[in-house]
N, C-alpha and C positions, 0 to 999 in steps of 0.2 A: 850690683855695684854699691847700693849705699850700706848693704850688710857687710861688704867687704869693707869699704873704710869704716865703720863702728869695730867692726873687729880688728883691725889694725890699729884705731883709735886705743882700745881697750887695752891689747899690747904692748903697745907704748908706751900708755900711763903704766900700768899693773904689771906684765910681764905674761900675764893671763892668758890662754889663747880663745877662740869663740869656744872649744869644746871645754876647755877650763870652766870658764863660763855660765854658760849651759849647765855644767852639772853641777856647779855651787849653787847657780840660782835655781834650779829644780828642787833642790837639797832644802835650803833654805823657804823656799814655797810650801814644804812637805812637813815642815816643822824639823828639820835638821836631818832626817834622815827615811831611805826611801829603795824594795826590794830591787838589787841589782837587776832584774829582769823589765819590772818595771821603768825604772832610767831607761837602760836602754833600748827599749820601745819606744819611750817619750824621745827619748833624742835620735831616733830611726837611725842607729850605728846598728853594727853585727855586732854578735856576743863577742868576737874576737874581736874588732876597733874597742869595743865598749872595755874589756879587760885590761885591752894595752895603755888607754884612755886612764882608768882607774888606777894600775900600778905604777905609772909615771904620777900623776896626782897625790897617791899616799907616799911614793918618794920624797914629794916635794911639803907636805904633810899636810894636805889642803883638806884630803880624808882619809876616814878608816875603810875597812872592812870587816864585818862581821858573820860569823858563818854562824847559822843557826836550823833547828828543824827543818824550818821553810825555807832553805835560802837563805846567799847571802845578803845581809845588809848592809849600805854604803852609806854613814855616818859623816857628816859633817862635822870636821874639827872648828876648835877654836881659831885656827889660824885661815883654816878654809873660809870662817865665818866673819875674820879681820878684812879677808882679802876682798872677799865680795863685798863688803863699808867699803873699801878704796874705787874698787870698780864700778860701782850702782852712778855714782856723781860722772863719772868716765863716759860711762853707756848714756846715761841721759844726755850730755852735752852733745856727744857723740853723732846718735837721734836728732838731735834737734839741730843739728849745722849740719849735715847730712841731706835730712829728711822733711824736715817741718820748715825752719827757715826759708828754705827753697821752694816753699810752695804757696800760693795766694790762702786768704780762707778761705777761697768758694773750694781750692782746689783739695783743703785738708778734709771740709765736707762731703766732698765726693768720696775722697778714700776713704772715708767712716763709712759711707753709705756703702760701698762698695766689700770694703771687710766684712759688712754686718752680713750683705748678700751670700759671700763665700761661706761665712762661717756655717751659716743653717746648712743640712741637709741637701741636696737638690733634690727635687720635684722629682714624681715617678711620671715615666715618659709614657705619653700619649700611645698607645698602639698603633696605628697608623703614623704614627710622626718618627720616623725614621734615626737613628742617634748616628749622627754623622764624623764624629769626634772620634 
């Protein structure tokens, strides 16, 4: 729910969609550009979402592509890089009336504590302790 309204948020302000998004700020994360294969890994689309994704994008001239030895590469343009400056201040407020505002500090502590949990690796299971999940 609260990813759905940031990204409706985002929309509204920018025009941008969440997968707009997503790939400018990866783009931009990566130093402006980054192997097509790799994106769409990071953004777990199929190579087919991830192409349709990128051809609508360079239509709209947010980025390039570059086809090289290895692969192609998907470059962030100038205007790709205008647009994510309009949207960064969007996604934050976004987040924060969504997500943060909404929550005591004991309760934003928890969520840290809790991300932190997810993020590491999980634990190898016990032989005898059965994986019930």
């Amino acid at each position: 729910m609260v990813t759905r309204r940031v990204i409706t948020d985002i929309t509204a302000g920018t025009g941008l969609s969440g997968a707009d998004y997503g790939v400018i700020y990866r783009l931009d994360d990566q130093g402006g550009a980054l192997g097509q294969r790799a994106l769409t890994e990071s953004m777990q689309l199929t190579k087919g979402a991830m192409s349709h994704q990128l051809t609508r994008m360079t239509e709209r001239g947010l980025v390039r592509r570059e086809k090289g030895p290895a692969g192609t590469t998907v470059v962030l343009t100038d205007h790709g890089r205008a647009m994510l400056g309009q949207a960064r201040p969007v996604h934050a407020g976004a987040v924060r009336r969504h997500l943060l505002d909404r929550l005591t500090a004991q309760d934003r502590d928890t969520l840290v504590r809790v991300a932190a949990l997810l993020a590491d690796p999980p634990p190898a299971a016990a032989p005898d302790f059965p994986n019930t999940l």
